[in-house]
C-alpha positions as CSV (number, residue, x, y, z in Angstrom):
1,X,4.1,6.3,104.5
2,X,1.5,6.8,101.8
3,X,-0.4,3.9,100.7
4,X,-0.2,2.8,97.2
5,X,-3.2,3.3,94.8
6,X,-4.3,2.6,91.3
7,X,-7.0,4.2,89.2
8,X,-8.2,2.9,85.7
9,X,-7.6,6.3,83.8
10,X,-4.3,6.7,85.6
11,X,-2.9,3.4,86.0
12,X,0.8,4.5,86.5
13,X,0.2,6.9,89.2
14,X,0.6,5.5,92.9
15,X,0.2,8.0,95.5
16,X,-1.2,11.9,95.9
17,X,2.7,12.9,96.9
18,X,3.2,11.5,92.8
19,X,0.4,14.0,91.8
20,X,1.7,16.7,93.5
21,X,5.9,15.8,92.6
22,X,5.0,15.4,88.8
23,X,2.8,18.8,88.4
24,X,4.6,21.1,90.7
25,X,8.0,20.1,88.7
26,X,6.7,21.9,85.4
27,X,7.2,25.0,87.7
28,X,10.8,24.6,88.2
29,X,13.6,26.0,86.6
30,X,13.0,25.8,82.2
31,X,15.5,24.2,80.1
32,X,17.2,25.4,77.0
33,X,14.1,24.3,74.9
34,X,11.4,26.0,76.8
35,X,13.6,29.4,76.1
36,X,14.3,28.9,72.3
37,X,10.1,27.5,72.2
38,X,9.5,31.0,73.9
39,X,12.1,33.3,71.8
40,X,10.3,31.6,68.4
41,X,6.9,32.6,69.3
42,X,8.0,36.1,70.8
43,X,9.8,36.2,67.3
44,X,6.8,35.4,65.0
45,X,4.4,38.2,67.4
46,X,7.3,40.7,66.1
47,X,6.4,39.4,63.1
48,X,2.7,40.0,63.1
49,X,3.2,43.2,64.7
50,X,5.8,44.7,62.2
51,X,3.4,43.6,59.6
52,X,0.7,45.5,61.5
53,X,2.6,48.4,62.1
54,X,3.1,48.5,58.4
55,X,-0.5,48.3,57.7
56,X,-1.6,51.2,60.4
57,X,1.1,53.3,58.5
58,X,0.5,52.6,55.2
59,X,-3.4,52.0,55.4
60,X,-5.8,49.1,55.0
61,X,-4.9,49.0,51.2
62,X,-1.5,47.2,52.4
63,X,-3.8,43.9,52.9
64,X,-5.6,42.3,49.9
65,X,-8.9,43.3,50.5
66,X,-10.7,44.8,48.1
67,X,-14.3,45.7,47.4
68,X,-15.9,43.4,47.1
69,X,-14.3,41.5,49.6
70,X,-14.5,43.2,52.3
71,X,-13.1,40.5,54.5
72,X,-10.6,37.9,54.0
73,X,-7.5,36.4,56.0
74,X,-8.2,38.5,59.5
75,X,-12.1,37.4,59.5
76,X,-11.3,33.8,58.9
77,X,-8.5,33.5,61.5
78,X,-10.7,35.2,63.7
79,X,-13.8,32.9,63.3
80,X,-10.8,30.2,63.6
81,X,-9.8,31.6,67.3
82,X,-13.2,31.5,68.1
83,X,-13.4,27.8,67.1
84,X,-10.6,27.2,69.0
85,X,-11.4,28.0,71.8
86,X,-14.6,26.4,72.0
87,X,-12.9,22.7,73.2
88,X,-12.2,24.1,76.4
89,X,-15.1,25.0,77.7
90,X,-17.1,21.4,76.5
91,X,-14.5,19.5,78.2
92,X,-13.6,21.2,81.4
93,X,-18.0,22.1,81.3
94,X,-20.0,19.8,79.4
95,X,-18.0,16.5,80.1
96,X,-17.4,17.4,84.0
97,X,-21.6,17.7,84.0
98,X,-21.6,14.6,82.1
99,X,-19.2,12.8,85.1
100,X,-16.4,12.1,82.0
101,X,-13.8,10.7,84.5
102,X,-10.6,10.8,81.7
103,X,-10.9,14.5,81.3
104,X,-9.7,15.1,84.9
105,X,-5.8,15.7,83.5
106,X,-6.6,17.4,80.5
107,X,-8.8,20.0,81.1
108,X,-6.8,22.1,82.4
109,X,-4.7,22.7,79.3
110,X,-8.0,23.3,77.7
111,X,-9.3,25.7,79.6
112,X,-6.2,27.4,79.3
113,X,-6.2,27.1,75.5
114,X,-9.6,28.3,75.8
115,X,-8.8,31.6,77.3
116,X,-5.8,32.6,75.4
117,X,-7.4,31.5,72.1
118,X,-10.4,33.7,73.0
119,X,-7.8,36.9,73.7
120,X,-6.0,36.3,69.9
121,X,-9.8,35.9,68.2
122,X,-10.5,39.6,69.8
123,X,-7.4,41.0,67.8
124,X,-8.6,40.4,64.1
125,X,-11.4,42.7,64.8
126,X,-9.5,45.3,65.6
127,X,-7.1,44.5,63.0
128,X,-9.7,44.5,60.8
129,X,-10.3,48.4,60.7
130,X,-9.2,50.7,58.9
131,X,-8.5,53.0,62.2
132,X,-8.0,50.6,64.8
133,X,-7.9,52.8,67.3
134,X,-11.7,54.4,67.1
135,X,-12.5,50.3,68.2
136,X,-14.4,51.4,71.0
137,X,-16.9,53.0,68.8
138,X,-18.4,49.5,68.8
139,X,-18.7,49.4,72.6
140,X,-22.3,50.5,73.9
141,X,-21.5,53.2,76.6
142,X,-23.1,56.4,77.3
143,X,-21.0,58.9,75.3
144,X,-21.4,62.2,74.1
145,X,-20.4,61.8,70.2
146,X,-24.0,60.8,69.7
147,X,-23.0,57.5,67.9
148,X,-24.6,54.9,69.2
149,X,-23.8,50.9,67.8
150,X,-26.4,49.5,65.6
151,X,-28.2,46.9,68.1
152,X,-30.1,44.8,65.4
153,X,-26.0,44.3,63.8
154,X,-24.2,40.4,63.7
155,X,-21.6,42.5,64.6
156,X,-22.6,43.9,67.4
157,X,-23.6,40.5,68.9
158,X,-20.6,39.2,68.2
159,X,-18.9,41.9,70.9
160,X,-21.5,40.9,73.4
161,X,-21.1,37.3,72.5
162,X,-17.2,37.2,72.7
163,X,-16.5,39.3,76.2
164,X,-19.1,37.3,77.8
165,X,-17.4,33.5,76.7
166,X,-13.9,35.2,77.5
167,X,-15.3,36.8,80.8
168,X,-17.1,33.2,81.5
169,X,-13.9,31.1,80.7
170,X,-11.2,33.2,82.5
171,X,-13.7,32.8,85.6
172,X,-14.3,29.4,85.2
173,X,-10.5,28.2,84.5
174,X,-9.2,30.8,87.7
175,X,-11.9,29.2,89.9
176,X,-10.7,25.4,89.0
177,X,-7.3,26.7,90.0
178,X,-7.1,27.8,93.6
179,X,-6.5,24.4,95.1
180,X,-3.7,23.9,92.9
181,X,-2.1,27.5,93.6
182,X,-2.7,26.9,97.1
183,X,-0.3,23.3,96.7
184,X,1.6,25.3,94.2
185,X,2.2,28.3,97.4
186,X,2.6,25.8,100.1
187,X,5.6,24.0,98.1
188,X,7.2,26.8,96.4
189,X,10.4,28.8,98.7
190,X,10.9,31.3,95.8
191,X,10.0,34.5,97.0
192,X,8.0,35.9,94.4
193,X,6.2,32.7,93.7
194,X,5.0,32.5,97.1
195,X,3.7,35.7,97.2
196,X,2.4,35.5,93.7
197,X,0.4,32.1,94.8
198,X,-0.4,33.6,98.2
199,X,-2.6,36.2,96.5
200,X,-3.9,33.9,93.6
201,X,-4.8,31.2,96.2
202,X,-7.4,33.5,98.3
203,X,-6.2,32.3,101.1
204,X,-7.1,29.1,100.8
205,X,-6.5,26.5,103.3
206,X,-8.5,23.6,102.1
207,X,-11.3,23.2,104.9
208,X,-14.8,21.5,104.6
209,X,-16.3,24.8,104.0
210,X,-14.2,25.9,101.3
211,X,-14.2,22.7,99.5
212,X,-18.1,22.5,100.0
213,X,-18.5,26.5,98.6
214,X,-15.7,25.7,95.7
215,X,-17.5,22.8,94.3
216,X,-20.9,24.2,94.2
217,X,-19.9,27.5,92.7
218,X,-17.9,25.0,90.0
219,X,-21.0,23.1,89.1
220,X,-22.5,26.6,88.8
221,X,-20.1,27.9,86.0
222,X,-20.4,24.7,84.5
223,X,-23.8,25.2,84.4
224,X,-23.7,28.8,82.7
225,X,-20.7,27.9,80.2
226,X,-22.2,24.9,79.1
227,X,-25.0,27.4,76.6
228,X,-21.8,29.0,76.0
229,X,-20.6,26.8,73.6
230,X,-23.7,26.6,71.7
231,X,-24.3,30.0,71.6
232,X,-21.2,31.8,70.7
233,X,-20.2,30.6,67.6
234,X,-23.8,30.3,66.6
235,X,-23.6,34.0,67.2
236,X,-20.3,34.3,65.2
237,X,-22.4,31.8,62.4
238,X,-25.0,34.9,62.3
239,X,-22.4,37.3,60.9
240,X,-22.9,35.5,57.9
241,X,-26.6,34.0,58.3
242,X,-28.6,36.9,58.6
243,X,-27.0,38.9,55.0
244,X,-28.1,37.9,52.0
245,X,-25.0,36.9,50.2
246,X,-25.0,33.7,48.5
247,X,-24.0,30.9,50.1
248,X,-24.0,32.6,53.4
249,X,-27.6,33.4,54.0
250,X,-28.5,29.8,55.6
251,X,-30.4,28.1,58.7
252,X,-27.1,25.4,58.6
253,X,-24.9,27.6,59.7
254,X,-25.6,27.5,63.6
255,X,-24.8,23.9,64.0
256,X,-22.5,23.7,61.0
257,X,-20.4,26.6,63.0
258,X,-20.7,24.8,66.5
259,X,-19.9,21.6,65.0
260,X,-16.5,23.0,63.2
261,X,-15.7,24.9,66.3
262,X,-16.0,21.8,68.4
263,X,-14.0,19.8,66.1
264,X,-11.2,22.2,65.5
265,X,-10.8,22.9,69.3
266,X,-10.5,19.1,70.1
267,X,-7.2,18.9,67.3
268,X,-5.8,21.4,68.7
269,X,-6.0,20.2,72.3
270,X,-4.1,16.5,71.2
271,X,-1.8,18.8,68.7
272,X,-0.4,20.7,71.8
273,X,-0.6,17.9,74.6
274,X,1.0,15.4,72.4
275,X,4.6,17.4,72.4
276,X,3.7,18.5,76.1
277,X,3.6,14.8,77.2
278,X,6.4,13.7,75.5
279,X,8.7,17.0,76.7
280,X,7.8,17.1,80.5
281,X,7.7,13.6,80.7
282,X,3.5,13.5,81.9
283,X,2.8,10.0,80.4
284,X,1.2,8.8,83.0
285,X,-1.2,11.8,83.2
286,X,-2.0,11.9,79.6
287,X,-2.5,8.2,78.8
288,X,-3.3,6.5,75.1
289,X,-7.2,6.3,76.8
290,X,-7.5,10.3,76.9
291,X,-6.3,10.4,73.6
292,X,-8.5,7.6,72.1
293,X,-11.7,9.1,73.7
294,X,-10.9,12.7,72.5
295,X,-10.6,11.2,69.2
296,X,-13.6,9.8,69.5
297,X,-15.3,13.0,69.8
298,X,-13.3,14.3,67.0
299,X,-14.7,11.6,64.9
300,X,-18.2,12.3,66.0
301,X,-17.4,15.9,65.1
302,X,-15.9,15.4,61.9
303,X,-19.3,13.0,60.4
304,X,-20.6,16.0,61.4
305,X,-19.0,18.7,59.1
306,X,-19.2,16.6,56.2
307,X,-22.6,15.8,56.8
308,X,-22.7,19.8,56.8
309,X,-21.2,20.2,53.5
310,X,-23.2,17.1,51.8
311,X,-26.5,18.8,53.1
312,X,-25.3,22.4,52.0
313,X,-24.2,21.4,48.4
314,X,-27.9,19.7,48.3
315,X,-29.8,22.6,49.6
316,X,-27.9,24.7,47.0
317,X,-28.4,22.2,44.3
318,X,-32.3,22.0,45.4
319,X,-32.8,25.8,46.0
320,X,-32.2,26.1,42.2
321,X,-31.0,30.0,42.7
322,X,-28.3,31.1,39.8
323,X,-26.4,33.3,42.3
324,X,-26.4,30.9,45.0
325,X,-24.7,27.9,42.7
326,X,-22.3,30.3,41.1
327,X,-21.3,31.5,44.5
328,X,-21.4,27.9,46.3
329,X,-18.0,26.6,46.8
330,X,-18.7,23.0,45.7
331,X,-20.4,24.3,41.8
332,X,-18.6,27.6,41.5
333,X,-15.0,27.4,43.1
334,X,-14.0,23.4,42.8
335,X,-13.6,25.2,39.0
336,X,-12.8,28.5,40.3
337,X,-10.1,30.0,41.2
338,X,-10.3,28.4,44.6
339,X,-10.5,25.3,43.8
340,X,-7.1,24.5,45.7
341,X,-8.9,25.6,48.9
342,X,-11.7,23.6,48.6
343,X,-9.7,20.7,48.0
344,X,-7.4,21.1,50.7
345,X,-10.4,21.8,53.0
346,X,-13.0,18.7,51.8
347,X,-9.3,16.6,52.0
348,X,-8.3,17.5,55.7
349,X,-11.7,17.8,57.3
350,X,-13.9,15.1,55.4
351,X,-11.3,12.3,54.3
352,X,-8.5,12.2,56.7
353,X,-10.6,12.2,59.9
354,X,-12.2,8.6,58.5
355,X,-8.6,7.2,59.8
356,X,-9.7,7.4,63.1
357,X,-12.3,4.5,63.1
358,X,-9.5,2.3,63.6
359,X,-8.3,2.2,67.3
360,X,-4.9,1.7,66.5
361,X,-4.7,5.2,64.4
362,X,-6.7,6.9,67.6
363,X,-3.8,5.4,69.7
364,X,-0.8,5.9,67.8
365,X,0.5,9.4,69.2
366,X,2.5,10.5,65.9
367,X,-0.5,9.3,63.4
368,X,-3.0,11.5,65.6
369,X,-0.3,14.8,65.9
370,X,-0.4,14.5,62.2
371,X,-3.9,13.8,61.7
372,X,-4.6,17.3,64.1
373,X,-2.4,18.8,62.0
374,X,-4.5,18.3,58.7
375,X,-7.9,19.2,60.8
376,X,-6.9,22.5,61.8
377,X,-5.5,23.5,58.5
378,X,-8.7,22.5,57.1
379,X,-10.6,24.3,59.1
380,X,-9.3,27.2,58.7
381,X,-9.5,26.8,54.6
382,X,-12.7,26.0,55.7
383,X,-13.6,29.7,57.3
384,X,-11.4,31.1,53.7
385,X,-13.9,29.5,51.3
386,X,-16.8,30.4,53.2
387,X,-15.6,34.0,53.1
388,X,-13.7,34.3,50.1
389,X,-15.8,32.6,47.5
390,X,-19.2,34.0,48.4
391,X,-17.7,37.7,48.5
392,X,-15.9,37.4,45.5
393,X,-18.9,35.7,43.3
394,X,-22.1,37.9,44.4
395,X,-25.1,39.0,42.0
396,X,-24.1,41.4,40.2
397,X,-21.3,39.2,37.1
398,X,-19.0,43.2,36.8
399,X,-18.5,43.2,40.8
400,X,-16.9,39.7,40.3
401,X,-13.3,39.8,41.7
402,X,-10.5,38.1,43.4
403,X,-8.9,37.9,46.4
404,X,-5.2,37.4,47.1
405,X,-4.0,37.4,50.8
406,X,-1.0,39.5,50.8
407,X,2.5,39.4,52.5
408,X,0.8,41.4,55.5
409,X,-2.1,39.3,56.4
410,X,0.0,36.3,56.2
411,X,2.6,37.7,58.4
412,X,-0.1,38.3,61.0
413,X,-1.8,35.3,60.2
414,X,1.9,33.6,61.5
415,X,1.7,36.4,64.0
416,X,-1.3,35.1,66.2
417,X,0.1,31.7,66.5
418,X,3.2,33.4,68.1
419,X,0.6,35.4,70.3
420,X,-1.5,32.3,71.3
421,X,2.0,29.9,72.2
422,X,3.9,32.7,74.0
423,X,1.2,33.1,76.2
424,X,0.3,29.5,77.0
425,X,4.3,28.7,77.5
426,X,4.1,31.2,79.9
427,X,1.3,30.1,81.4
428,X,2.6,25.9,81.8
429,X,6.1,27.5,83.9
430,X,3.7,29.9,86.3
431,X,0.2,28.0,86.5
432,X,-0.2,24.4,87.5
433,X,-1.1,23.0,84.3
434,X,-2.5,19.6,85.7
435,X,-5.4,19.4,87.9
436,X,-3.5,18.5,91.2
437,X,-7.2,18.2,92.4
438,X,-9.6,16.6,90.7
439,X,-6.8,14.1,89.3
440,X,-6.9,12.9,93.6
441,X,-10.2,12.6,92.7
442,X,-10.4,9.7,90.8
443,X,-7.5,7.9,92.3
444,X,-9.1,5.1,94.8
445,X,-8.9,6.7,98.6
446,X,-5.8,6.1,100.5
447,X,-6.3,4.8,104.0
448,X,-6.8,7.6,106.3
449,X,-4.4,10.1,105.9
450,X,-4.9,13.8,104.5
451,X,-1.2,14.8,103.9
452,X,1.1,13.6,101.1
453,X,4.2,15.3,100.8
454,X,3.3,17.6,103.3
455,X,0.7,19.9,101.3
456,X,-2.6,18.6,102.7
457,X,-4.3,21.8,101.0
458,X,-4.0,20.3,97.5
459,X,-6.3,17.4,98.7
460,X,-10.3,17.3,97.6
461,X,-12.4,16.8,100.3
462,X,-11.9,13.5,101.3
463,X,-14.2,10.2,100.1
C-alpha cells in the first residue's frame, strides 16, 4: 500500500503510483482533438511549403525583398525561433543549478520546445537563399570547389552558434529522459512502444550506479548549456552589431537580444502549458505557483526590454548622428511608415507586461494566456522594426525604400508555427512529457518501499 505524501509545489499529488498513472496516460490512445490539433498544423506546414515551393520556382523576387532590404519576414522569424528557444535551456539549466524546486514539472515541455524551436529557426536560413540548395556552401569542410566560408562573418558564427545550442539541447533533453522511457517501457504492452522505449531507455534499470552516473553527467550539461543561453543569441545580436547600419551597429544589442530571447521563450512556455493543463487534465502538476513564478521572470524580463528601448532611444538621441535618428525606430518610424509596428511592439512588450505586478493577474490562467499572447506578437514586431526600419532608412536619402511582406513570406511565416506544433504534438503522445523523475524528487519520501505501481525503474535514487 503506498503511503500518502504531500509536497508544497505539488500539493494535490499523493503517491509515486499518481506520478507515474497521470504522465504515462498522455501516452495512451489520442482523442478526436489531438487528431484535428495535429491535421491543422500538418495543414498550415502544406501551407508554408506550397508557398516555398512557389518561391524556389518562381525565384526569390516572389518575396518582398528588395535592395535595400535585403532581409525581412524570414530573418525576423528566424531570430524569433532562436528567442524561443532560449526558455528551455534557463529553466531545465540555469534554475536546476539554481535548486528552483517548481520547475521540476515544467521543464520538460521546455526543453522540448527548446529543441523543436531550434530545428524551425535553422529553416529561415535556408529559406532565405536564393538557391537553397547550395546551403552547405556555408558549412566549413574540406572541399574541393576552393570556396571556403568567410570566418571573420556574423553569419558564419551564427552556424557555429546554432548547431552547437541545438546539438547541446537535444543532448541535454534526451539525457533527462531515460528514467522516464525506462517507466514509460516497463508499463507499456504495445509492441512497438516497448521496443521503441527499450532502445531509447539504454537499458536502464535504475541501479545506484546508473542513478549516481545520470546525475552527474546532468549537472554536467547543465553546466555547459548554462553559457549557452548567453551566448547564442548574443551571437545572433552580432549579425547586426558588428555592420554599420544605423541603428544596428550597437554595444546594447547582446543583452538587449538575450533579454528579449529570455522573455519571449518564457510566454511561450505558459502560452502552450496553459491549454496542455486544461486538455489532459495535469492540474495538479502545473499548479497556479509555477505559473506565478514564471511570471515573475517574465516581469523581470520585460523591465528589461523596455529599459532596452528607453536606453537605445537615449543613446541615439545623445550620439547626435543624422543617419542614426532618421533610421531609429522611435524618431524615424513612429512617423514612418512603420509606425503601426512600433506601436504594436512598445504596446505588447513594454505596457501590457506591467499587468503582471499584481498577483492576481500572474494567477489568473486566461489573463496570463492572453497576456503571452501580446508578448510574443511583440516580440516578433520587435525583430521586424529592428530589421525593416534600419534597412529601409540607410545613408544614402535615393536608396530609401519600403518593404512589404508578401503573400509568400506570410504563408511561411504561418507555416513554421505548423512545423514547430506538429512536431511537439507528436512529441506529448510518444515522449513522457512530465518529469516522472525529478517530480519523486520533491515529493517527501514514502516509508520504505521502492516500487509504486510496479515500475521501480522510474524512482530517483532514494532519500
Amino acid at each position: 500500500m503506498a503511503t500518502a505524501i504531500r509536497s508544497e509545489t505539488h500539493p494535490a499529488i499523493t503517491s509515486y503510483e499518481e506520478v507515474n498513472r497521470d504522465v504515462l496516460k498522455l501516452l495512451g490512445r489520442p482523442g478526436r482533438g489531438y487528431f484535428i490539433l495535429l491535421a491543422t498544423a500538418i495543414a498550415l506546414v502544406a501551407l508554408g511549403g506550397f508557398a516555398w515551393a512557389v518561391q524556389i520556382y518562381l525565384g526569390i523576387g516572389m518575396s518582398g525583398l528588395r535592395n535595400p532590404v535585403g532581409w525581412g519576414a524570414y530573418i525576423t522569424t528566424f531570430v524569433f525561433w532562436v528567442g524561443i528557444a532560449h526558455s528551455g535551456t534557463l529553466i531545465s539549466a540555469i534554475l536546476y543549478l539554481f535548486r528552483a524546486h517548481w520547475r521540476q514539472s515544467i521543464y520538460r515541455v521546455a526543453e522540448a520546445m527548446t529543441v523543436f524551436a531550434v530545428l524551425t529557426a535553422g529553416l529561415f536560413p535556408i529559406i532565405h537563399l536564393g538557391r537553397p540548395w547550395l546551403f552547405y556552401y556555408l558549412l566549413p569542410y574540406p572541399n574541393q570547389r576552393e570556396i571556403w566560408p568567410n570566418f571573420r562573418s556574423p553569419l558564419l558564427w551564427d552556424v557555429f552558434a546554432v548547431s552547437t545550442y541545438l546539438t547541446v539541447s537535444a543532448t541535454f533533453f534526451y539525457l533527462g529522459m531515460i528514467p522516464d522511457i525506462a517507466a514509460a517501457r516497463d508499463a507499456t504492452t504495445v509492441p512497438w512502444r516497448k521496443r521503441l522505449y527499450s532502445i531509447l531507455s539504454l537499458g536502464w534499470r535504475g541501479t545506484d550506479r546508473e542513478w549516481k552516473n545520470f546525475t552527474r553527467a546532468y549537472l554536467y550539461l547543465a553546466a555547459l548549456a548554462t553559457p549557452l543561453v548567453l551566448s547564442v543569441h548574443s551571437v545572433v545580436s552580432w549579425d547586426f552589431a558588428m555592420s554599420i547600419v544605423p541603428g544596428w551597429h550597437s554595444t546594447i544589442f547582446a543583452p538587449y537580444f538575450v533579454a528579449g530571447a529570455i522573455f519571449s521563450g518564457l510566454a511561450m512556455v505558459i502560452t502552450i502549458l496553459i491549454p496542455i493543463r486544461k486538455i489532459f487534465g495535469l492540474e495538479a502538476y502545473f499548479t497556479p505557483k509555477h505559473f506565478d513564478s514564471m511570471a515573475k521572470l517574465i516581469l523581470l524580463t520585460g523591465i528589461i526590454v523596455s529599459f532596452a528601448y528607453l536606453s537605445e532611444a537615449f543613446l541615439t538621441w545623445y550620439s547626435d548622428e543624422l543617419p542614426h535618428l532618421k533610421g531609429q525606430y522611435i524618431y524615424g518610424s513612429i512617423q514612418g511608415p512603420f509606425w503601426w509596428a512600433v506601436l504594436i511592439m512598445l504596446i505588447c512588450n513594454a505596457v501590457v507586461p506591467q499587468l503582471l505586478w499584481s498577483k492576481k493577474v500572474r494567477t489568473n490562467l486566461p489573463a496570463l494566456f492572453v497576456i503571452t499572447i501580446f508578448i510574443n506578437i511583440g516580440m516578433w514586431f520587435e525583430r521586424f522594426v529592428i530589421i525593416v526600419t534600419s534597412l529601409s532608412r540607410e545613408y544614402e536619402p535615393w536608396q530609401f525604400a519600403q518593404y512589404k511582406p508578401s503573400w509568400v513570406e506570410m504563408a511561411i511565416l504561418v507555416g513554421s508555427f505548423g512545423w514547430f506544433f506538429m512536431w511537439f504534438l507528436i512529441f506529448l503522445r510518444v515522449l513522457p512529457g512530465v518529469s516522472i523523475a525529478e517530480l519523486k524528487e520533491v515529493l517527501p519520501a514514502p516509508l520504505r518501499f521502492r516500487k509504486a505501481g510496479g515500475h521501480g525503474t522510474s524512482h530517483g535514487p532514494e532519500a
